[in-house]
N, C-alpha and C positions, 0 to 999 in steps of 0.2 A: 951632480945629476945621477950618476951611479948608485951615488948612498942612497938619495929618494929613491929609487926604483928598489932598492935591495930594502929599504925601510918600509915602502909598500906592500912588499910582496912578506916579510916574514907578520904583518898586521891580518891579509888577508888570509895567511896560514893559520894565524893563534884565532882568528875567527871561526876559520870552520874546525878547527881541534874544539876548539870551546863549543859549539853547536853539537859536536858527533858526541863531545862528553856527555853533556846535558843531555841529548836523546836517548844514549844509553843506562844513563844514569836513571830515568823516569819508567825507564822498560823493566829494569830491576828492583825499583820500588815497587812498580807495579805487580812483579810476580812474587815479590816476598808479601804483599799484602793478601793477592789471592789465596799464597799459598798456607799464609798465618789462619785467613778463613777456615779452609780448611782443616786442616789442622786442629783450629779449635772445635771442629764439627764433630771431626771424630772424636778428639779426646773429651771433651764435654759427656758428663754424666748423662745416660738416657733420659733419666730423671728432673733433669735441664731441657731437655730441648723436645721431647718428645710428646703429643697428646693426651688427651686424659680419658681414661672409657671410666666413668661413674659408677660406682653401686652404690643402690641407695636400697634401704632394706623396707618393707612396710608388713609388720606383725603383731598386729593389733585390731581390734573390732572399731570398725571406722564412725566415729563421735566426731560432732563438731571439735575438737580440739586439735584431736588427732588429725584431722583432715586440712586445720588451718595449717598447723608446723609443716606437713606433708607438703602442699601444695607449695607454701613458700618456698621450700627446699627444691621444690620440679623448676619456681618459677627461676632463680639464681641459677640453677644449671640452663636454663633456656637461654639466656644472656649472656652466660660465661662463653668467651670464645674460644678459651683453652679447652673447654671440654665439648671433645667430638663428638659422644654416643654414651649412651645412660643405659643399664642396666638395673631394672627394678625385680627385686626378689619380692615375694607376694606370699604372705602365709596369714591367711585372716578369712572368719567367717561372715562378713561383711557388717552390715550395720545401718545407722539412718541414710533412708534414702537420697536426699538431699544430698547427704556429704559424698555420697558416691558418684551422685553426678558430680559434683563441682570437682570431683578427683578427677573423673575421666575426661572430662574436657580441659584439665588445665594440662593432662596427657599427652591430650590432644594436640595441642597448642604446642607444647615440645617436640612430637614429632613431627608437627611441622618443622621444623628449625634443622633437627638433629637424631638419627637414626634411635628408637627404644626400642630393645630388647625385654620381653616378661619372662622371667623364669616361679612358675609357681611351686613353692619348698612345701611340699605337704598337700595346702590345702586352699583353696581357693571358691567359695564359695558366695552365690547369689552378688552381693557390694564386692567381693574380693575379686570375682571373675570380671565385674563390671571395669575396673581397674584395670586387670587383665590383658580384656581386650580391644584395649588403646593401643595395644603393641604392635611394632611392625611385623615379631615373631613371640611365638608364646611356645615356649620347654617346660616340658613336667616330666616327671618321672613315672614309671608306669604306674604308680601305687598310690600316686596323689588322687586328691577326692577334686572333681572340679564341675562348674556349671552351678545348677538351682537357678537358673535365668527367670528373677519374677518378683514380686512383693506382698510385703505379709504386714498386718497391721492388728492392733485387738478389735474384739468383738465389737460392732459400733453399736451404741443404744438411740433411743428414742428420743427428742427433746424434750428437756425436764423444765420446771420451774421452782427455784430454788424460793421455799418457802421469805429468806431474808435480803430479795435482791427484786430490782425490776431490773428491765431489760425493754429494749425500745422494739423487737422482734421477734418472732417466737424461737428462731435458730441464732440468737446472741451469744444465749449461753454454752450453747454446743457447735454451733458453727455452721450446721445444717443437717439434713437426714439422713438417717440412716440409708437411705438410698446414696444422696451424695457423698457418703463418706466411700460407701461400694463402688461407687462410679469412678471417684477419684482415685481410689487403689487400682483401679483397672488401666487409668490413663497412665499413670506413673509406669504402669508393666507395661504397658503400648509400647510407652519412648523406650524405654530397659532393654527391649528383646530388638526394636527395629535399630537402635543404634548397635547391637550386637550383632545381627545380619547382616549392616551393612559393612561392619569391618571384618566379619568373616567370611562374606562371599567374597571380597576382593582383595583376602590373602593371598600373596604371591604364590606361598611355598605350599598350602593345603587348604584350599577353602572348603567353608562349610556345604557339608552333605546331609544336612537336614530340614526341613521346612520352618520357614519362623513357628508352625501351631505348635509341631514335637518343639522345640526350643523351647517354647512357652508351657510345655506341661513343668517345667520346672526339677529334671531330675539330677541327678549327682551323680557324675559318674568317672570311673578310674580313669586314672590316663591316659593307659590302653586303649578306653573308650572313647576316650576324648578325640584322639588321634586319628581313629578310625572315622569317626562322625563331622571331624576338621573343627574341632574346639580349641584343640590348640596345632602345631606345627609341627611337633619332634618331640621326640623322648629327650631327656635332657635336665642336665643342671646347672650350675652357675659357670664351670668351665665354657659347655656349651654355647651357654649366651652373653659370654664374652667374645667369645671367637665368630661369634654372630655378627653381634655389635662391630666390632671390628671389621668383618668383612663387608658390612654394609656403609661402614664410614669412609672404606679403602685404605685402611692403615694395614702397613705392616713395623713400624715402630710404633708401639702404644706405651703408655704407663697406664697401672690400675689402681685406682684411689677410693677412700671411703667421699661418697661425693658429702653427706653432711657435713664431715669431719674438714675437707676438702674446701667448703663453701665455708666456714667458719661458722655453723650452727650446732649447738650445744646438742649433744645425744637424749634421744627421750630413752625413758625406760621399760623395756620390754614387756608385754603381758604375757608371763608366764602359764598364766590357767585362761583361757579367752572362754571359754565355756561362763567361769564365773565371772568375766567381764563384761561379756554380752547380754548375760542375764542382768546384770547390777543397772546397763543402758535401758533395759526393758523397765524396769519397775519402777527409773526414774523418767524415763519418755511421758510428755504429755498426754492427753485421752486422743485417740486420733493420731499419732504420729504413725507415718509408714516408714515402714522398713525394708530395705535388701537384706536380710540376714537368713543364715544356715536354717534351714527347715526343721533340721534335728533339734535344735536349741529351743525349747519349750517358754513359752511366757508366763511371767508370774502366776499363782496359782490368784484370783479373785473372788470376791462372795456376789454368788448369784441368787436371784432371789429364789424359796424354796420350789415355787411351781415348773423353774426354771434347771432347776443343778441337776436333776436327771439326764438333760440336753447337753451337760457336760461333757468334752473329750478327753479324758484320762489320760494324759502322757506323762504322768509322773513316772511308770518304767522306761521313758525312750533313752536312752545311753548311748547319747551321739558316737558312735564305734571310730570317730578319730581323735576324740578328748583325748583321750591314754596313750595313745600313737603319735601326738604333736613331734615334729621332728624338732632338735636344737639346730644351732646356726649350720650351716655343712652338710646335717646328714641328710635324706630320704626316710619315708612314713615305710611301716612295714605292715601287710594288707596282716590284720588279725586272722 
C-alpha cells in the first residue's frame, strides 16, 4: 500500500516537473524568436528592408513616344507598393498638346496613390510646366525659366480643294475653318490654364497669386518669380525634393532609386540640343497640330504666298536665351 502511495505521488511529481519544463521551455523559444526578429531588423541592409522614394528624370520635348515610355514608367511606380513617393525632375520645353495632357493626368493618377514631388532642373516650360503641375510640391531654382501657360499652333489656312481628290465636304480636306481651327486652340488653353489654377490655388505650401487671365497671358518667368506669384513652392533641387517626398510619405528610413532603372525599364536617351528637337517635332507635326511648347522656339520657316509674306513675323533672330544655359544632370541654369 505504501509503494502505491510513494508510486503515486513521485508520477504526480514527474508530471508537473514535465509541464513547468514545457512551459518554460516555450517562453524561451519564444523570446529567442522575437529576439532573432529583431536582430535581423537591425542588422539587415537598409537597402533590404527600407522604402523606395523614386526619381524619375523627364528631359526631353514631349512627342508621342516620349510621353508613351514616360507614362508607363508613372503608371508601374503607381502599383509598385515598394515605392512610397516619386520624385520627378522636369527639364523640357514642352511639346504636342495632347501628350501633355495624357502626362498630367497619368500624374495625377499617381498622386492620387502616392505623395509627387516636381523639381524643375532649368527649365520648365508651357507642356513641361503642364507636367509640373501635377505635383504635390514644385522646387526650382531661382534661375530656372518656368510657366508659358497656353497653346500655340501654325498659321490655319482657308479650305482648299485639291485640284486630284474629291472629298464629300467642303472641310474633309482640312478639317474645318479657319475659325474652328482658332476656336479649337482656345479650348485646349481653357482646360491648360483651369487645370493649372486648380492645382495651384490649392497648394498646401504657396498657392497661386495670380488671376487665371495673367496665367493665360502666357509668360516665363524665373524662379524667383515663379515663387513670388505661387508657380511653384520653394526654391530648391533635387535634395530638396527628396526630403519632401519623404516628409510627405512620413518616412524617416528611405532608400533612393533610379525608378526606371528600378521598375525594370530600359533607359531612353537624353536630348541633348531640345531646341533642335523641338524644332525637328514642328516640321514634322501634321497642318493643325497644337502645341504646348516654349514660345521662344520659332516654327519652321514656310512659303507664303507673295501678297501674303509681307504679313510675315520675322523670328529668325529670336535665341531662346536658355538653349546655351541647358543645365546637365545635377547642376542649375545660370541667368545669362
Amino acid at each position: 500500500m505504501q509503494e502505491t502511495k510513494a508510486s503515486t505521488l513521485t508520477a504526480n511529481i514527474l508530471h508537473h516537473v514535465r509541464a513547468w519544463e514545457i512551459a518554460v521551455a516555450a517562453v524561451l523559444l519564444g523570446i529567442c524568436y522575437l529576439g532573432g526578429l529583431v536582430l535581423a531588423d537591425r542588422l539587415a541592409p537598409v537597402s533590404v528592408r527600407a522604402p523606395v522614394i523614386g526619381v524619375v528624370r523627364f528631359d526631353s520635348e514631349i512627342t508621342f513616344e516620349t510621353a508613351s515610355h514616360f507614362i508607363s514608367v508613372v503608371e508601374a511606380a503607381r502599383q509598385d507598393a515598394s515605392v512610397a513617393a516619386v520624385v520627378l525632375e522636369v527639364l523640357s520645353p514642352g511639346g504636342y498638346a495632347t501628350s501633355s495632357e495624357s502626362i498630367f493626368y497619368s500624374l495625377l493618377r499617381l498622386r492620387d496613390t502616392k505623395p509627387l514631388v516636381v523639381v524643375i532642373d532649368g527649365l520648365a516650360a508651357s507642356g513641361g510646366y503642364y507636367m509640373a503641375a501635377a505635383g504635390n510640391r514644385i522646387y526650382a531654382p531661382a534661375s530656372s525659366y518656368v510657366g508659358n501657360v497656353g497653346t500655340r499652333s501654325g498659321r490655319p489656312s482657308d479650305p482648299a480643294i485639291a485640284p486630284d481628290e474629291l472629298s464629300s465636304g467642303p472641310f474633309k480636306l482640312e478639317g474645318g475653318s479657319r475659325f474652328d481651327q482658332i476656336h479649337q486652340l482656345d479650348l485646349v488653353k481653357n482646360a491648360f490654364v483651369a487645370n493649372v489654377v486648380t492645382q495651384r490655388q490649392h497648394a498646401a505650401m504657396n498657392p497661386l497669386r495670380i488671376t487665371p487671365a495673367e496665367l493665360a497671358e502666357a509668360r516665363i518667368y524665373l524662379g524667383s518669380e515663379a515663387l513670388a506669384l505661387g508657380l511653384i513652392d520653394a526654391e530648391g533641387g533635387r535634395s530638396e525634393g527628396i526630403l519632401a517626398a519623404a516628409e510627405l510619405a512620413g518616412l524617416t528610413d528611405y532608400r533612393v532609386v533610379d525608378l526606371p532603372e528600378y521598375l525594370g525599364f530600359e533607359e531612353t536617351e537624353a536630348h541633348q540640343d531640345l531646341v533642335a528637337a523641338a524644332q525637328a517635332m514642328l516640321a514634322s507635326a501634321p497642318p493643325g497640330t497644337i502645341f504646348m511648347l516654349d514660345t521662344r522656339i520659332p516654327f519652321p520657316a514656310t512659303r507664303l504666298p507673295p501678297a501674303l509674306e509681307r504679313l510675315r513675323k520675322d523670328r529668325s533672330h529670336i535665341d531662346p536665351v536658355w538653349s546655351a544655359t541647358l543645365p546637365t544632370r545635377g547642376s542649375t541654369v545660370a541667368r545669362p
